[in-house]
TIVO-624764 format. One record per residue: x, y, z of N, C-alpha, C in turn; residue in three letters. Coordinates in pm, whole numbers, padded with zeros to 5 digits, always signed. Example, Ala and Ser with C-alpha at 12.3 -4.5 7.8 and 13.67 -1.06 7.14 Angstrom:
REM TIVO-624764
+01319-00569+00780+01230-00450+00780+01320-00330+00780ALA;+01285-00225+00708+01367-00106+00714+01290+00003+00787SER;
This chain:
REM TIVO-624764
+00507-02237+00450+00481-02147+00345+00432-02017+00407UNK;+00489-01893+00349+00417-01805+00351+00347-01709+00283UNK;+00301-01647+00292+00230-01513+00209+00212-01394+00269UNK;+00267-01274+00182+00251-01105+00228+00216-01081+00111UNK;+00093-00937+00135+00046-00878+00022-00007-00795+00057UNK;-00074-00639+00001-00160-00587+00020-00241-00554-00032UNK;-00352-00517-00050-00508-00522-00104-00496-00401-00197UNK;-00424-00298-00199-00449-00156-00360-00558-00046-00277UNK;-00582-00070-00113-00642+00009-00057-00623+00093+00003UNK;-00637+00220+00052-00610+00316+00190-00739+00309+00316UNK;-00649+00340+00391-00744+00298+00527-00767+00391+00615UNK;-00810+00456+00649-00838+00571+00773-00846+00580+00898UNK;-00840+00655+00977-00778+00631+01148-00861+00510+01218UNK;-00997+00480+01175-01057+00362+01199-01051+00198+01143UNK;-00984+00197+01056-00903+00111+00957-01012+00072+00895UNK;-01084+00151+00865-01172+00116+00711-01117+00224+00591UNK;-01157+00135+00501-01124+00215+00312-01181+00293+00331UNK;-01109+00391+00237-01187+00512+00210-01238+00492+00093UNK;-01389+00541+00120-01463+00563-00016-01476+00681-00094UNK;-01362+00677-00154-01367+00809-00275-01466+00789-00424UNK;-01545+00912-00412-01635+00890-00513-01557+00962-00682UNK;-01598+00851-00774-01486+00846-00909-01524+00963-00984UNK;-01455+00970-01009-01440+01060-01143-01452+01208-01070UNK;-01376+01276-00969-01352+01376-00912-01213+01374-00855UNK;-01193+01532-00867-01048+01562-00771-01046+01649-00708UNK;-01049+01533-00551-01047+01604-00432-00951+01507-00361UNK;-00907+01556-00237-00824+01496-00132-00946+01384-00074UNK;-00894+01337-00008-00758+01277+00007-00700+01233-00124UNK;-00537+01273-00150-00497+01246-00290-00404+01108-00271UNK;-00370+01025-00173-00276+00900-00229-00388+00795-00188UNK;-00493+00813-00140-00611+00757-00118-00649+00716-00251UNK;-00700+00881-00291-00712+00844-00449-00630+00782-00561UNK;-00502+00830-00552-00425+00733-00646-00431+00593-00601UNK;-00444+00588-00535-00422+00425-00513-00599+00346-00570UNK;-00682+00450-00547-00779+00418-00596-00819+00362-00714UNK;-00731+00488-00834-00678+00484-00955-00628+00349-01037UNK;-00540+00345-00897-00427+00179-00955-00561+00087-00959UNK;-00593+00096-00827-00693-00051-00797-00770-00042-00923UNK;-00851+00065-00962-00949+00090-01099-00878+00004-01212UNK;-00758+00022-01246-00654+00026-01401-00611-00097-01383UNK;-00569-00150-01216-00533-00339-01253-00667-00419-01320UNK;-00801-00366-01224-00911-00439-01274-00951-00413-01416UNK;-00955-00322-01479-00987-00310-01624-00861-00354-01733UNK;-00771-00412-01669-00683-00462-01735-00688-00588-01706UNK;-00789-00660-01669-00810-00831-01619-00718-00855-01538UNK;-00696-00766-01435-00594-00797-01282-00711-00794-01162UNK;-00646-00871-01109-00699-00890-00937-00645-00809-00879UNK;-00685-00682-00800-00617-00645-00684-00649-00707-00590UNK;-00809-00792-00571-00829-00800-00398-00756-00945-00411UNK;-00618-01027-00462-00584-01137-00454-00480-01157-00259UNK;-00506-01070-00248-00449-01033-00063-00563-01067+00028UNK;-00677-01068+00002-00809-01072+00032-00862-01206+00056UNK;-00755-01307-00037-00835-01419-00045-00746-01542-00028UNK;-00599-01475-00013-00501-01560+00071-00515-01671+00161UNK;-00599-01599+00250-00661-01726+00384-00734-01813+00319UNK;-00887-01803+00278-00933-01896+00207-00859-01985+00098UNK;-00779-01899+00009-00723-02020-00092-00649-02130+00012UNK;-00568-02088+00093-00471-02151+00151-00550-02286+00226UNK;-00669-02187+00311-00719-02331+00394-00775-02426+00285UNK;-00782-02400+00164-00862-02509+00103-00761-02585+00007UNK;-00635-02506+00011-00553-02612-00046-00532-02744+00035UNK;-00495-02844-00051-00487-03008+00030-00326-03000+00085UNK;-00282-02957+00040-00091-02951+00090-00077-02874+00228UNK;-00176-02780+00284-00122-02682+00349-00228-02710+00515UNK;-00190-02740+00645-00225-02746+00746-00167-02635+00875UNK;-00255-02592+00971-00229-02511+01087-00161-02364+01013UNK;-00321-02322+00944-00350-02186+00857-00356-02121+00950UNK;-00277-01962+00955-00254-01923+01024-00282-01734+00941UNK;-00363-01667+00961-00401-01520+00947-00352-01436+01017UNK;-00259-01256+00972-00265-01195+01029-00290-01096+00946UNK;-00332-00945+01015-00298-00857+00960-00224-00727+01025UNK;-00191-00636+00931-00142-00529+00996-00169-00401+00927UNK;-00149-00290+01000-00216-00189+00939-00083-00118+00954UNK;-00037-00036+00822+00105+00091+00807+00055+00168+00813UNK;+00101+00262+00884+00085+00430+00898+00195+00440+00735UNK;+00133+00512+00618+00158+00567+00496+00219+00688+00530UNK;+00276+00787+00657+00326+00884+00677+00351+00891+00850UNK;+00417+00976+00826+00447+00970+01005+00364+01122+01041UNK;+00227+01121+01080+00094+01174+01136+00058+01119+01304UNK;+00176+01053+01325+00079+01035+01460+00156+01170+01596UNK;+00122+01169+01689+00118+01220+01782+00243+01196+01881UNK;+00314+01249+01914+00397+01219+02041+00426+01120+02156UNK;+00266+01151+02152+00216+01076+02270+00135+00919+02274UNK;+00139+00893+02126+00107+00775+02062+00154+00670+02148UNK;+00120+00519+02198+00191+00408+02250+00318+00390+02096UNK;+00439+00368+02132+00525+00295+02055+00537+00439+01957UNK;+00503+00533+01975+00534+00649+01888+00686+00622+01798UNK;+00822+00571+01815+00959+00588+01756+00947+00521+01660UNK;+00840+00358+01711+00875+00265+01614+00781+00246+01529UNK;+00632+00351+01541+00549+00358+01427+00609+00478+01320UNK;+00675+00602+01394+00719+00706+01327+00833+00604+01181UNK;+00894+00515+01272+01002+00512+01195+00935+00398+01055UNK;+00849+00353+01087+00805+00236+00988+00732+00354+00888UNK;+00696+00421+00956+00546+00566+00823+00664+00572+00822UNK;+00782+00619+00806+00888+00701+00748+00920+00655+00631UNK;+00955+00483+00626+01001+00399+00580+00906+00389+00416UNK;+00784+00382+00468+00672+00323+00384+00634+00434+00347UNK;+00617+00591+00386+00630+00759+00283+00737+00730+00187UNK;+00842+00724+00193+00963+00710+00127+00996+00622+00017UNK;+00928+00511+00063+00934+00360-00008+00816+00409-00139UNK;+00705+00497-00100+00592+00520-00197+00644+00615-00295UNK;+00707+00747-00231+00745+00848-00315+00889+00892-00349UNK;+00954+00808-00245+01129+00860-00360+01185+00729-00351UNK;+01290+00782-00508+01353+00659-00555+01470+00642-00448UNK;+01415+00510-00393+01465+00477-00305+01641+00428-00325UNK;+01696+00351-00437+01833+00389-00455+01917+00546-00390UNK;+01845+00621-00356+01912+00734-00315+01904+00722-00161UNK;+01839+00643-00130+01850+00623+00020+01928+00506+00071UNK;+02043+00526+00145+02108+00389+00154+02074+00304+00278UNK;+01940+00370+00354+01931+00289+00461+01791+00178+00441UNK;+01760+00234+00302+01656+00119+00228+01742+00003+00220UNK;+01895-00027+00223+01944-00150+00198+01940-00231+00300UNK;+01859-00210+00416+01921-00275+00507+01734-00344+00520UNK;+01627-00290+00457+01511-00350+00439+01490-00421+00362UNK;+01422-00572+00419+01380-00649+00344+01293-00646+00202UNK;+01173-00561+00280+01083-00518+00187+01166-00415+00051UNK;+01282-00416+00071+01261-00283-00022+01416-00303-00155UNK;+01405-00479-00129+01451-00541-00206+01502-00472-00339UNK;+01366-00426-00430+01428-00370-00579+01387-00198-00608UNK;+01422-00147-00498+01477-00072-00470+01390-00010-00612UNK;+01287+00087-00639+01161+00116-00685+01058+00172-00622UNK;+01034+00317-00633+00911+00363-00555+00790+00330-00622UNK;+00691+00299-00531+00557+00303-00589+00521+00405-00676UNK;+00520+00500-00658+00443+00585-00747+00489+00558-00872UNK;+00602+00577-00886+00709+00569-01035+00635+00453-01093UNK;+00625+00314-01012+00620+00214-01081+00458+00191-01122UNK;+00395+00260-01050+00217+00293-01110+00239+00325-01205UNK;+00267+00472-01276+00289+00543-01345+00227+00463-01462UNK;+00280+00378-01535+00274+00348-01652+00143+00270-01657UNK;+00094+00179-01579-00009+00126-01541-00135+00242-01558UNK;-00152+00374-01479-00208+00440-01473-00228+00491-01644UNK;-00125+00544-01690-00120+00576-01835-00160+00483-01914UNK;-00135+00362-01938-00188+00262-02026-00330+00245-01973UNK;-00390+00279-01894-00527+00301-01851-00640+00398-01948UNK;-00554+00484-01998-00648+00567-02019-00631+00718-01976UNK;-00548+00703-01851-00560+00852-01749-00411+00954-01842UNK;-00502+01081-01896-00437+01153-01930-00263+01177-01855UNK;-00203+01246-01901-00068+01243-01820-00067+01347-01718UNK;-00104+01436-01763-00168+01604-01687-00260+01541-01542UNK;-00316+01455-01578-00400+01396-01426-00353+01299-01381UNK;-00236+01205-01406-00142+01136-01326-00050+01198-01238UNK;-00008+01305-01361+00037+01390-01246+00025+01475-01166UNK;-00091+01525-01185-00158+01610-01070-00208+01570-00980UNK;-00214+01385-00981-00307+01374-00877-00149+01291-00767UNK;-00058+01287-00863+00055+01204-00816+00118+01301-00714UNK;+00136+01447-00799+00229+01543-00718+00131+01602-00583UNK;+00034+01623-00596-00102+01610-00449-00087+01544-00351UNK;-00009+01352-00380-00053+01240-00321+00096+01271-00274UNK;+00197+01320-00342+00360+01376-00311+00365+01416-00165UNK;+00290+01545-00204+00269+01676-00083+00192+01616+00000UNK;+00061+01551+00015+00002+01488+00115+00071+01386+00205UNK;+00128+01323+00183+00258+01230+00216+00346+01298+00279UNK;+00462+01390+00214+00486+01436+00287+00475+01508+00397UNK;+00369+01641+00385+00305+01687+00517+00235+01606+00601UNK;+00269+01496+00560+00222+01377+00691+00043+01426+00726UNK;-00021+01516+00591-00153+01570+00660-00290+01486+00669UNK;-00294+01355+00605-00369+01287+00608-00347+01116+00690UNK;-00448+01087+00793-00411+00969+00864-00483+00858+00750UNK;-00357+00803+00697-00389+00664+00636-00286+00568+00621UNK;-00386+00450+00612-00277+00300+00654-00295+00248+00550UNK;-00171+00122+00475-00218+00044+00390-00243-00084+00500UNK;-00326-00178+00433-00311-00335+00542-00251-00421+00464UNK;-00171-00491+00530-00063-00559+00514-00175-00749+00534UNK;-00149-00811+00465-00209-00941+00471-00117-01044+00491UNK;-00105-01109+00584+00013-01203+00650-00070-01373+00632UNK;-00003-01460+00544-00090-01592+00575+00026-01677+00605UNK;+00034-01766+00687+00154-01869+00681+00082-01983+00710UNK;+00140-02137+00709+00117-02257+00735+00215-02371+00701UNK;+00180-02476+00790+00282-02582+00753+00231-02664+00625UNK;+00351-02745+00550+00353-02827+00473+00242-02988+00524UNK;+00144-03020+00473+00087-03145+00534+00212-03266+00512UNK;+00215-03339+00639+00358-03410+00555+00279-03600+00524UNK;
């Protein structure tokens, strides 16, 4: 069995969350939207931290033996440096995962060849409505959406989502 997920968080060059304080608009802006989401699943009786707790459920299920944790951290834009170790193949994954967040990816045909990017749906788009049935005016979805656009693209802010990896065998 396995499990992938990620937590509704942004992460910073040290791979901790950023703590954006609520009810203000300031940058970092896909930090903040994502902040947003995490806010609007929980007041809608959703779990975001259910990525969080993968390992534990798993080791305590009775079916599941030789639990196995990883994680990983995405560069959300391609911000790194030249001179980075593995610079082509982090550039090309932030490329992947900018793109995957903010354009409809049907227009890209080399999304077909990614697993992840199966139904073909950008994040932001698919927040959208989530955010609105929240509460959040439309004027500040989208202002904070088209911010989190431009930040993304100018690659000007270093942030990662973490990726939560659990696998294990079947007890037989």
């Amino acid at each position: 069995m396995e499990l992938l997920e990620f937590d509704f968080r942004v992460y910073d060059a040290d791979h901790k969350a950023f703590s954006l304080p609520i009810g203000t608009m300031e940058p970092p802006w896909f930090p903040r939207w994502l902040s947003l989401a995490n806010m609007a699943v929980r007041q809608r009786g959703g779990t975001p931290d259910a990525a969080n707790m993968l390992y534990s459920w798993t080791l305590q299920h009775q079916a599941f033996e030789d639990v196995v944790y990883e994680e990983y951290f995405v560069p959300t834009a391609p911000f790194m440096s030249r001179q980075e170790p593995d610079y082509h193949f982090k550039r090309t994954i932030s490329e992947y995962m900018r793109d995957d967040i903010i354009v409809c990816a049907a227009d890209i045909g080399v999304f077909r060849m990614l697993t992840f990017c199966i139904f073909y749906q950008a994040f932001f788009q698919s927040g959208r409505p989530l955010l609105l049935g929240n509460g959040l005016s439309e004027s500040m979805v989208d202002e904070v959406q088209r911010r989190a656009t431009s930040e993304l693209r100018e690659a000007r802010t270093v942030s990662y989502v973490r990726i939560e990896r659990v696998y294990a065998r079947k007890r037989s």
